[in-house]
N, C-alpha and C positions, 0 to 999 in steps of 0.2 A: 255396377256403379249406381244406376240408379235405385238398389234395394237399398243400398250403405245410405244415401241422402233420404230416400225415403224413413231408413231408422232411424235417423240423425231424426228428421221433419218432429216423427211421432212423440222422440225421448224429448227435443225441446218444450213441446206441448204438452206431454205429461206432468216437464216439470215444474209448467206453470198452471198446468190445474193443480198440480200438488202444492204448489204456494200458493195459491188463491184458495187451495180446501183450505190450507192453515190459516190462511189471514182471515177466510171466514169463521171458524170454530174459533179465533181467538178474539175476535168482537163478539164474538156471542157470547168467550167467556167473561169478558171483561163486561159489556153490558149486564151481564145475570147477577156476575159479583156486585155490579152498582148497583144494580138494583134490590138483593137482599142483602147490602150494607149501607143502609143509611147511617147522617151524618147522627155523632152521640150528642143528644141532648141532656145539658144538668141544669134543674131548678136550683137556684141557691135562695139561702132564704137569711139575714141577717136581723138581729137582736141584740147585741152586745150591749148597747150602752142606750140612747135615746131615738133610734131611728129602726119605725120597721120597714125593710125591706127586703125585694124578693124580686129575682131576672131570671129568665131563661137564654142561655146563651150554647151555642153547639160547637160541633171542635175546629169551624173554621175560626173562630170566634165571631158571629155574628150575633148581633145583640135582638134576640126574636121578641123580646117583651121585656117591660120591668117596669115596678109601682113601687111606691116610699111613700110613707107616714112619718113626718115630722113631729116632734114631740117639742119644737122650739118656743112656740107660744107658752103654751103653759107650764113649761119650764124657767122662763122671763118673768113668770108672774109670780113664780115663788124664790125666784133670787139662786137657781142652782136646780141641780137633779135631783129628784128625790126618789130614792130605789122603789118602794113600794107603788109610786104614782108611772113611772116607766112601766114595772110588772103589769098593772093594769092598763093602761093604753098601750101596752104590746098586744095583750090580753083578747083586748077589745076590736083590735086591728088587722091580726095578721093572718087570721082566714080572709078579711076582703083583699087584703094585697095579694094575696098570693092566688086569687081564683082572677084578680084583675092583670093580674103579670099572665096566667095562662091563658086567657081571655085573651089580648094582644097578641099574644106568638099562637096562637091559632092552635097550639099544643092541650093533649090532654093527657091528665098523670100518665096511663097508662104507657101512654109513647115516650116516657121520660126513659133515659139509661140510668141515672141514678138523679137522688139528692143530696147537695151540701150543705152543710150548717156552720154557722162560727158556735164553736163548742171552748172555745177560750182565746185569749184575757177577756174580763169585760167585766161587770155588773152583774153578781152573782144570780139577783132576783132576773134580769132579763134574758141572761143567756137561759135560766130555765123555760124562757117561755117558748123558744126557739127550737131548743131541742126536744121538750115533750111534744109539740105539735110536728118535729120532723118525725120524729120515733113513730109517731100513729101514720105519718104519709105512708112511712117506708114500711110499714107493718103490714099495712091495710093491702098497697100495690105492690107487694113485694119486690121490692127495687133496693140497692145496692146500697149501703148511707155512706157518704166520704163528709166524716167530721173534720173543722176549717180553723188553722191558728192567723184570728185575725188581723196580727200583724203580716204574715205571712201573705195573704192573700194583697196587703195593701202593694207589698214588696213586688207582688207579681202581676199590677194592673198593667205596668207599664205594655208588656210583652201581649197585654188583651190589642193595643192599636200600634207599637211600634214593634221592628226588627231587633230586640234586643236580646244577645246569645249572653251567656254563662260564662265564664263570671263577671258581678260589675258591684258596683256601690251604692248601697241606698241608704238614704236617709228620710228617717218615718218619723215625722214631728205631728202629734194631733192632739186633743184634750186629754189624752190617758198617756202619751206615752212621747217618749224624745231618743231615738235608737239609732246609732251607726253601725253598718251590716256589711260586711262582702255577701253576694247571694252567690251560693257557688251550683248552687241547683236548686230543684224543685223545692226540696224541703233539704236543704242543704245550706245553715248557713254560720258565718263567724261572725260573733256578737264583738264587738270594738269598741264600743263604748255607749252608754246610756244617762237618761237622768237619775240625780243620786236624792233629790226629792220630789220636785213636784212636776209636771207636764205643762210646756207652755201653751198649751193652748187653755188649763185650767188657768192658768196666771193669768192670763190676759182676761179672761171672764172675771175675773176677778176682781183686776185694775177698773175694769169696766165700771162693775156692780159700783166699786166704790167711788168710782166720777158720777152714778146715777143718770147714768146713759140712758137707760131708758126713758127716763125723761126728758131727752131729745128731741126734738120732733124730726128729724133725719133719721135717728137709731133706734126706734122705740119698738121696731122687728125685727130687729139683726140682733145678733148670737155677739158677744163680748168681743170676741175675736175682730168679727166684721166691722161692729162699731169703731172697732181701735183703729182697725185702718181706713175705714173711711175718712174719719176725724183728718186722721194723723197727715194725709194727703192737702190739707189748709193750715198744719200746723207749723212751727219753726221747732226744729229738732234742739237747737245748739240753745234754745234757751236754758234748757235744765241738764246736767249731768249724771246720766245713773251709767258708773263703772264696771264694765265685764268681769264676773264670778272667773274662778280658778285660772287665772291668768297665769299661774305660775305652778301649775300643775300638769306634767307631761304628758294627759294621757287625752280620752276622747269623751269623757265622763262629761255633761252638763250639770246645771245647779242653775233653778230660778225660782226658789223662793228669796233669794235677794232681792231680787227687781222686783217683787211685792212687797216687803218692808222698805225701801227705799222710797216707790211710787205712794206710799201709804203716809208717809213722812213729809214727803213736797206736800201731798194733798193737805195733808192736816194744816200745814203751813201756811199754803195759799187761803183754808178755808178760814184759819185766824185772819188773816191782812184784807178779805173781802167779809169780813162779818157775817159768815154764815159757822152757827155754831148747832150742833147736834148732838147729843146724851147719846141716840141710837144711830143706828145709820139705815135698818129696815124696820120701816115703816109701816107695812099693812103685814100682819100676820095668815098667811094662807095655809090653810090646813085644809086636808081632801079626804072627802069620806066615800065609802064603797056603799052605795043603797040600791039593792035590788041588781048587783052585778053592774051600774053604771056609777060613773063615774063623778063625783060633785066638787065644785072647788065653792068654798067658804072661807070667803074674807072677813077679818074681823078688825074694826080700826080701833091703835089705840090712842088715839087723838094727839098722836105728836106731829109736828109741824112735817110736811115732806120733804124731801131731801132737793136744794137749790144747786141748778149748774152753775160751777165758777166759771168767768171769763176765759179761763186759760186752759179749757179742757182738747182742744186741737193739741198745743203746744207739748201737753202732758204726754197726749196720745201717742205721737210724734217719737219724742222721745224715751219712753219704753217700746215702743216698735224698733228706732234705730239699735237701739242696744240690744236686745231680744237678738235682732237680726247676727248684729257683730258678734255676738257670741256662737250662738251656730255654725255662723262662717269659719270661725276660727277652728272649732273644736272641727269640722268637716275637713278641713284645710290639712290638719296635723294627720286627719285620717288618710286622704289624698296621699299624701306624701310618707305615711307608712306603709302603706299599699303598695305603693313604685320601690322603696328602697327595700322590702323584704320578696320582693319576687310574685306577690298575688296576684299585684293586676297589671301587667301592659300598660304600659303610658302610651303604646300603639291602639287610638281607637278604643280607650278605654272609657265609659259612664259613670257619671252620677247619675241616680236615678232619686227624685223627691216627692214622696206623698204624704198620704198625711191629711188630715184637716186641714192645720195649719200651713201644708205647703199650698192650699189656695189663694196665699197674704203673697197677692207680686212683689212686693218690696221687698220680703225678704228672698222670692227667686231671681231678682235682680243683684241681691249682695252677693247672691251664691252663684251667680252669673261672674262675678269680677273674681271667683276663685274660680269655678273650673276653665276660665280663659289665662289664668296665669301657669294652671298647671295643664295644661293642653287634653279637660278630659271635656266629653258631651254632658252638658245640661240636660237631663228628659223627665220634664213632669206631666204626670196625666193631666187632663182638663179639670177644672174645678169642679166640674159635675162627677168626678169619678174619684177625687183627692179624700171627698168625704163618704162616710160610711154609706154602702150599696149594696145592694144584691148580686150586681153584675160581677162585684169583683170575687165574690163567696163563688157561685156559679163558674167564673174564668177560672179559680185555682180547682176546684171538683175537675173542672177541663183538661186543667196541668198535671192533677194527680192521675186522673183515668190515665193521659198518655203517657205516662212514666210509672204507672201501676202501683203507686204508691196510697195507700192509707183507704182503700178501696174495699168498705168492709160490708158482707152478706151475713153477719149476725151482728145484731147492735147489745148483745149481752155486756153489762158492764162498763155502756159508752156513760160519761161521765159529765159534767161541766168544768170546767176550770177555772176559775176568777184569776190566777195569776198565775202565768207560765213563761219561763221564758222564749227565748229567739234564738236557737243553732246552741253553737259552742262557743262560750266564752271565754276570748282571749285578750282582752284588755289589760290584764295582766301584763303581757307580752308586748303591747302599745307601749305600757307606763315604763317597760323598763328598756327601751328600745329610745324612748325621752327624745324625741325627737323636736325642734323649735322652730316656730313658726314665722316665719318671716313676714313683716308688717305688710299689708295691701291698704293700699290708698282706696277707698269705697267713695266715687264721685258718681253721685246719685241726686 
């Protein structure tokens, strides 16, 4: 009897040394694993249009560094973008950002897992400036290049600070571009409708230029967009009416070069009845010449009067923001509500997601506030800091791609630019004949 408790004794013991050898050799393994898998770090580096920038961000998403060069000054002083003068101040710029972004994250090339780039849409002369100086990183350090569709990455900031799963709806309004999207994956998505001319956030720079906002003393460094809604925040919307394009069109398609002929029309009007009369409307001719690799702006005046604020430039403002807004709403609305009635997206817990330049104008996330509350979906926009062009967001998609293994390439043979590409599969088509109507929302703002 007591041999049988004595084996009993030994067998208990054995078999808690034999759990305790395993639960040691299993933190060992698991510490060892941690410690030769570190977290993947991707430089993204952004050039598409007027903004150089460049982040390092790793796959928790954590934001290790990032630097941005503004191209808005002197882009204000010539009345718009001018490709050639972007080429050059990316040119001129985007080794110090991007030695000052790894500077910050404490990171050196070496310890990168890969580089991303926006390799399209964009500004044919800037996206090259982006991708020749990624091709020499990725040459030089031999690291992995995951070329970046900058709509794409916009789509996918939200998921950089919030909990947002697959599928959902986004809508990407900025200076290039006016897009409604299911995102049904990484690089997964269904195009629903788009703008059929011009991009409201060019519009609104536009409307700007021609109220001569910069001669503001409020707006005279703010970007078109901003001046408008600043203004428009002191102005009375209902004094002027400009009417929403394709009102009687089923589908999800925008159009806003109307509200620039319209807005061009009041102006001219008002500027008759306040005595301000102008043959040109710009005034200082700015031309930039390249001398010795730097960069000069030469102004030449040709002696005509400056452009005079009318009284009524709040008001004006006002009302192309309300309408801009109303129309987005709408067309997002119809999208909403084709999305639930063909089965895409769950009205259970379902998103809109808004970025964008333009989705930085709270007004208009406020209009689109009184649609997804009537259709019971989440509002999610990134912060304004992250709505406009960045590096972080170039960097977060190389993050989405590494862990979905997609677009993740070790020979850059015949990596290319793009200036116009589009966004997934388009089925608007399918929208338009599905003609769906949109039921009026009362917007009490």
């Amino acid at each position: 009897m007591q041999k049988i408790l004595s084996t009993n004794i030994v067998s208990r013991c054995t078999s808690k040394s034999a759990k305790h050898g395993w639960s040691v050799c299993l933190r060992s393994i698991f510490f060892n694993s941690v410690k030769y898998c570190p977290p993947k770090l991707v430089l993204g580096i952004e050039t598409s249009c007027d903004d150089t920038g460049a982040a390092v961000v790793d796959d928790n998403g954590n934001i290790l560094g990032e630097a941005l060069h503004s191209q808005n000054e002197i882009h204000l002083k010539t009345g718009g973008i001018i490709p050639p003068v972007a080429q050059q101040l990316h040119r001129e710029n985007i080794e110090r950002i991007v030695k000052e972004t790894l500077c910050v994250s404490g990171i050196s090339l070496d310890e990168l897992s890969a580089v991303a780039t926006t390799v399209k849409p964009g500004l044919a002369l800037s996206l090259g400036v982006g991708l020749e100086y990624s091709l020499k990183l990725v040459d030089k350090y031999k690291k992995p290049f995951i070329p970046i569709h900058h709509m794409e990455a916009h789509a996918l900031t939200i998921r950089l600070i919030n909990q947002v799963d697959f599928p959902f709806l986004v809508l990407l309004i900025s200076g290039g571009h006016c897009i409604l999207a299911v995102a049904q994956g990484v690089s997964d998505f269904l195009l629903l409708g788009q703008s059929v001319d011009v991009a409201p956030g060019d519009m609104l720079d536009k409307v700007a230029r021609r109220l001569s906002l910069t001669k503001h003393p409020e707006c005279c460094s703010m970007s078109g967009g901003k001046a408008i809604e600043h203004l428009a925040q002191r102005g009375n919307r209902q004094h002027y009416e400009l009417r929403a394009p394709m009102r009687h069109h089923p589908n999800c398609n925008f159009s806003f070069s109307g509200f620039l002929c319209n807005a061009t029309r009041i102006i001219k009007q008002k500027e008759k009845e306040e005595g301000i009369f102008q043959s040109k409307r710009y005034i200082n001719c700015a031309c930039f010449a390249v001398l010795f690799g730097k960069m000069h702006l030469l102004t030449i005046s040709t002696g005509l009067q400056e452009g005079h604020l009318m009284s009524c430039v709040t008001d004006i403002a006002a009302a192309i923001q309300h309408a801009v807004a109303l129309h987005i709403a709408e067309r997002t609305h119809r999208a909403i509500l084709f999305c639930i009635k063909t089965g895409i997206l769950s009205q259970t817990n379902a998103s809109l997601v808004v970025s964008g330049g333009v989705a930085s104008n709270q007004y208009i996330r406020r209009v689109l506030q009184t649609v997804t509350n009537a259709t019971n979906f989440n509002l999610l926009c990134p912060p304004p800091k992250l709505c406009t062009d960045n590096g972080v967001m170039i960097a977060w998609n190389g993050i989405e791609r590494m862990r979905a293994g997609l677009g993740v390439l070790h020979s850059t043979d015949g990596i290319r630019y793009e200036p116009k590409a589009p966004l997934g599969i388009d089925i608007s088509k399918q929208v338009r004949e599905v003609a769906i109507k949109v039921p009026r929302l009362e917007v009490m703002i």
